[in-house]
C-alpha angles and dihedrals in degrees: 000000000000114000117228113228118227115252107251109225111234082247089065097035090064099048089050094053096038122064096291122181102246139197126180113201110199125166124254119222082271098058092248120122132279109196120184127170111237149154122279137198139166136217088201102265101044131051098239115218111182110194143137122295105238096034110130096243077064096051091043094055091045095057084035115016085197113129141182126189145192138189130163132198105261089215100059107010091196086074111078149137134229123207132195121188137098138258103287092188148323142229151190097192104104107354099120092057088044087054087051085051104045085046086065098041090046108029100015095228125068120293109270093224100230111199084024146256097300090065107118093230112207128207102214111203113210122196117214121231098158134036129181135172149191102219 
């Protein structure tokens, strides 16, 4: 059975692919929330986290693939989006290029890198089952 993805509205696309506030809810072995601030991206189709293998957001999605987000717009913080799904699927291929990335579009210089090179980076793809917004 093949799942059909949500259609992302433009509005949402842009936050997603702009400097976005973001918040990744995961659940913790007890069932309570596990919130981090992170980076986000789209391919149009998936919500993109990029983050450490080993972190415990990772282990978290790995035991419960169930996922909540929020960004909001930097600019005017009140306008935001909030997005339900699960981890669709993750990958290596690429994600060190996709940190560098992120680090310009964020930070405006390379990614530094904390914790150092040797770190195994992880896209995380995120379908989206939920979507509310502010505005």
């Amino acid at each position: 059975m093949q799942t059909v993805l949500m259609q992302l509205p433009d509005r949402v696309l842009d936050l997603l692919r702009n400097r976005g506030i973001t918040y990744l809810a995961t659940l913790m072995p007890d069932g309570s929330p596990q919130l981090t601030q992170t980076w986000v991206d789209t391919d149009g189709e998936f919500v993109i986290i990029n983050t450490v293998d080993g972190h415990q957001k990772i282990r978290n999605i790995r035991r419960d693939p169930r996922v909540a987000v929020t960004v909001a717009d930097p600019e005017h913080p009140r306008d935001f989006v909030q997005l339900r799904g699960a981890v669709d699927h993750e990958s290596t291929e690429g994600a060190a290029e996709h940190i560098e990335m992120l680090s310009q579009r964020y930070l405006g210089q390379p990614y530094s890198w904390w914790g150092g090179r040797d770190q195994v980076r992880v896209m995380l793809f995120i379908r989206v089952d939920k979507m509310s917004t502010l505005r």
